[in-house]
ZAKETOR-883636 format. One record per residue: residue number from 0; residue in three letters; chain; x, z negated, y of N, C-alpha, C in turn. Coordinates in steps of 0.1 Angstrom, whole numbers, plus 2048, in hexadecimal, padded with zeros to 3 digits. Example, Ala and Ser with C-alpha at 12.3 -4.5 7.8 and 13.67 -1.06 7.14 Angstrom:
2
PT kolvo tifi fifi n.x n.z n.y ca.x ca.z ca.y c.x c.z c.y
PT     0  ALA    A 884 7B2 7C7  87B  7B2  7D3 884 7B2 7DF
PT     1  SER    A 880 7B9 7EA  889  7B9  7F5 881 7B1 800
REM end
This chain:
108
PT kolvo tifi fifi n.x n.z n.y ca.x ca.z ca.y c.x c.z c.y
PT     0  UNK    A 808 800 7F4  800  800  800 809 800 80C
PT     1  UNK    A 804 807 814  80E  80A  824 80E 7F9 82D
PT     2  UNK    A 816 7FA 832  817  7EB  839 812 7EF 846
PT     3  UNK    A 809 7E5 84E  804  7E7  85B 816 7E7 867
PT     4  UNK    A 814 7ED 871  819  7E8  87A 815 7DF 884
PT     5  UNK    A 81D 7D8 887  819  7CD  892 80D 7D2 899
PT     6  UNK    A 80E 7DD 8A2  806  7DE  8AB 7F4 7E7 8A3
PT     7  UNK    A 7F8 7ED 898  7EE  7EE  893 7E4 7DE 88E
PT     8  UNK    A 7ED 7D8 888  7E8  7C9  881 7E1 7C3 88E
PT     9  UNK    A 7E6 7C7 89B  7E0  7C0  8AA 7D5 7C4 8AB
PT    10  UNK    A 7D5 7D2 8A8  7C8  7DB  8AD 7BE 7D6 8A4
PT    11  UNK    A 7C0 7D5 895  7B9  7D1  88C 7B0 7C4 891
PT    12  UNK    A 7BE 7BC 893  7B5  7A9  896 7AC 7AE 8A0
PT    13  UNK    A 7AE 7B5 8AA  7A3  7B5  8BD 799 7BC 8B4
PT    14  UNK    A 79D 7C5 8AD  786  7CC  8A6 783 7C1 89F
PT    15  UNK    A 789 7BC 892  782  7B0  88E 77E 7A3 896
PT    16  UNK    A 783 79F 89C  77E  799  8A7 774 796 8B1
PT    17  UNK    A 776 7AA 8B7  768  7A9  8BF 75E 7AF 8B6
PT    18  UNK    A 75C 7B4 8A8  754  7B1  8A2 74E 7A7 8A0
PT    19  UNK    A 751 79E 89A  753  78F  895 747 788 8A5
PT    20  UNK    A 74F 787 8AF  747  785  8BA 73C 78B 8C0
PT    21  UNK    A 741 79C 8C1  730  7A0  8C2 720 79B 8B7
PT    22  UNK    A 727 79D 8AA  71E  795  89F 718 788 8A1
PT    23  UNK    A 720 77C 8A4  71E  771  8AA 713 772 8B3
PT    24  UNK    A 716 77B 8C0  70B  779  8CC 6FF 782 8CB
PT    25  UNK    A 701 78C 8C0  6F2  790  8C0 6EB 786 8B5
PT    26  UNK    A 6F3 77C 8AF  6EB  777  8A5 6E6 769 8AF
PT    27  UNK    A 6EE 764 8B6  6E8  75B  8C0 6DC 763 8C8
PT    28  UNK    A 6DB 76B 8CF  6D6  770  8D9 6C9 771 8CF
PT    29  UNK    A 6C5 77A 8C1  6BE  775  8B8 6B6 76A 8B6
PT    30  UNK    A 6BB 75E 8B5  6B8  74D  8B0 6B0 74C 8BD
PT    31  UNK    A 6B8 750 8C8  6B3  748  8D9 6A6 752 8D7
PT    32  UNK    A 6A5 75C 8D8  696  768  8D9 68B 763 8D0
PT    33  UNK    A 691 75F 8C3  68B  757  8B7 681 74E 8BA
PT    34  UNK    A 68B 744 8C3  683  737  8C3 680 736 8CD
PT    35  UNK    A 67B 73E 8DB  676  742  8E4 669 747 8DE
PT    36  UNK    A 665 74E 8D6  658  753  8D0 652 74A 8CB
PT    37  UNK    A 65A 742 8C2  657  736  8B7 64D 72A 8C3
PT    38  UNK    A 657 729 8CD  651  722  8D6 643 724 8E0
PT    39  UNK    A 645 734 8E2  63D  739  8EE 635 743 8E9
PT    40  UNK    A 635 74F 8EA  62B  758  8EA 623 757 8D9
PT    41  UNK    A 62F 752 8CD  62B  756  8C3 623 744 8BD
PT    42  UNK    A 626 73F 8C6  61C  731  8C4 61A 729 8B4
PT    43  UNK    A 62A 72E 8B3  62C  728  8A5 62B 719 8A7
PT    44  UNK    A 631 715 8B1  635  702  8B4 628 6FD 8AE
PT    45  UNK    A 61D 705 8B6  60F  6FF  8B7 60E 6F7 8A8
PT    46  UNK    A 60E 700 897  60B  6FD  88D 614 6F6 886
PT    47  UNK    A 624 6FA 888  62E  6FB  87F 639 6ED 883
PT    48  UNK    A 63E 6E8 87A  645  6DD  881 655 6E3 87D
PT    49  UNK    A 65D 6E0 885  66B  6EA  883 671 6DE 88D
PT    50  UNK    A 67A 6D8 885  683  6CF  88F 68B 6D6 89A
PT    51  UNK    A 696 6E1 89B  69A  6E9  8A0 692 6EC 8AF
PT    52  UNK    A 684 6EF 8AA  67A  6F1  8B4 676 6E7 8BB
PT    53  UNK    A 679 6D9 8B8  66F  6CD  8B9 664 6CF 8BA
PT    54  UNK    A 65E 6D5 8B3  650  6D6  8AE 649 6D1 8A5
PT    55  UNK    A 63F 6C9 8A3  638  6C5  89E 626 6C5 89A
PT    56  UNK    A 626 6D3 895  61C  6D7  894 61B 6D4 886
PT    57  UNK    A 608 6D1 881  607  6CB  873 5FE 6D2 86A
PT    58  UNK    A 5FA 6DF 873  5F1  6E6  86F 5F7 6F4 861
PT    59  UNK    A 601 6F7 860  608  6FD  85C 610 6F6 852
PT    60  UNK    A 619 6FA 84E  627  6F4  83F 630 6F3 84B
PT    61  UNK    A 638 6E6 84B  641  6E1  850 650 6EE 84C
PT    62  UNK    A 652 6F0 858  660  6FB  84E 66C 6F6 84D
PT    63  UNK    A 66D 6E7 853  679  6E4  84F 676 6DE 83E
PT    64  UNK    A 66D 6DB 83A  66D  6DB  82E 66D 6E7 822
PT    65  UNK    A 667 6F1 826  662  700  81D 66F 705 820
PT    66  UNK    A 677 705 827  684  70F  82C 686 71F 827
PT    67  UNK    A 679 721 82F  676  732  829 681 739 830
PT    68  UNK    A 683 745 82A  68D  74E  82C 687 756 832
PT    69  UNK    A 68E 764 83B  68B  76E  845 685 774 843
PT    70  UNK    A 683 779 835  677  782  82B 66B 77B 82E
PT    71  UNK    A 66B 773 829  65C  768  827 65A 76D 834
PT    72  UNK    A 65D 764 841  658  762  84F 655 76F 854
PT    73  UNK    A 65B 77A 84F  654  786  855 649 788 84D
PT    74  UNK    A 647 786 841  63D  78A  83D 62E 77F 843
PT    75  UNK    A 636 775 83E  62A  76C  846 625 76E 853
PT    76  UNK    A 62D 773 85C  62D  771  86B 622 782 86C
PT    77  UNK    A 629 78C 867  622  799  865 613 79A 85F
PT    78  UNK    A 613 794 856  605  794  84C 5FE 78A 853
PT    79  UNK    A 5FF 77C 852  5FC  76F  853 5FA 76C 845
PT    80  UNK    A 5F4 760 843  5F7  758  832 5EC 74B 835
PT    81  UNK    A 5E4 745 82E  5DB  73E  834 5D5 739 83E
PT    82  UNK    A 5D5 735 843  5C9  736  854 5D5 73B 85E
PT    83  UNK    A 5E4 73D 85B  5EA  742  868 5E7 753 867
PT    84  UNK    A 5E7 757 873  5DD  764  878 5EC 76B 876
PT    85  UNK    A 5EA 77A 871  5EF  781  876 5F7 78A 881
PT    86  UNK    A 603 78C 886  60B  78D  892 60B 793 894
PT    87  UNK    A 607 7A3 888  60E  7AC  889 601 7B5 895
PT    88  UNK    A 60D 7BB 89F  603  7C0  8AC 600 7B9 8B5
PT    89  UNK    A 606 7A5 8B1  605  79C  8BE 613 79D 8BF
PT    90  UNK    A 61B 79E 8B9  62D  79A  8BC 631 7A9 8B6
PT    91  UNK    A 639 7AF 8BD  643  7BA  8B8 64B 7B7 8AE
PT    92  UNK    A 64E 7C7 8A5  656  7C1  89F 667 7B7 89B
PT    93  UNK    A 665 7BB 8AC  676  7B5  8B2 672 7A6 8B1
PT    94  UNK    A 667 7A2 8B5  663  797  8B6 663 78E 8A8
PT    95  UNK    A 656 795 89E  657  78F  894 668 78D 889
PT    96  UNK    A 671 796 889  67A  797  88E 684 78A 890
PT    97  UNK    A 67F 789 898  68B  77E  8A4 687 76C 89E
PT    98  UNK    A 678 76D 89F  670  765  89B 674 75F 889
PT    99  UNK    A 66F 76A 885  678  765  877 688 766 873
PT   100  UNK    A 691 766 879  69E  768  87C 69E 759 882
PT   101  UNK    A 696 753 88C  69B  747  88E 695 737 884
PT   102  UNK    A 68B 741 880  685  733  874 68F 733 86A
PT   103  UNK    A 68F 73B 863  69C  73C  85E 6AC 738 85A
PT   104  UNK    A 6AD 737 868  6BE  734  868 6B8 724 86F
PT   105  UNK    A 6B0 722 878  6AC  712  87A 6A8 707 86B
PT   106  UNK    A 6A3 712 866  6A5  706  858 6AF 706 84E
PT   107  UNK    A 6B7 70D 851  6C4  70E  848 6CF 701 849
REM end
């Protein structure tokens, strides 16, 4: 196998790097949009209790207990699933999205 040169091995670390960091902030920028819906328009707080959120709604499954994954929450959030209503056509799908991306990694 060819050996890097210094200044190649340089160039290598600065892409891994600002990869590494761009990844990071769209995955933050994600969690914050997330829990902005969770909180506001998507009126999750109202049912759901999510520490993360300080929410304590009782009408719903606690999700720091259920600790559903990104799959589930879109589908729940898209379809609905017992008396929670359906989103799909109230929240985009960036929204539902963001929303389940932050339930998600808040109960992890």
């Amino acid at each position: 196998m060819k050996k890097l040169s210094k200044f190649n091995l340089l160039i290598l670390l600065i892409f891994l790097s600002f990869v590494s960091l761009t990844s990071f902030s769209n995955s933050d920028e994600m969690f914050n949009k997330g829990k902005q819906i969770f909180l506001n328009n998507g009126t999750c707080a109202t049912c759901h209790m999510l520490s993360d959120a300080q929410s304590s709604g009782m009408i719903g499954p606690n999700l720091d207990e259920i600790r559903p994954d990104k799959n589930r929450v879109v589908i729940a959030v898209t379809r609905g699933i017992g008396v929670m209503p359906a989103f799909e056509g109230i929240l985009s799908d960036d929204e539902i999205e963001a929303v389940s991306y932050y339930v998600s990694v808040a109960v992890d």
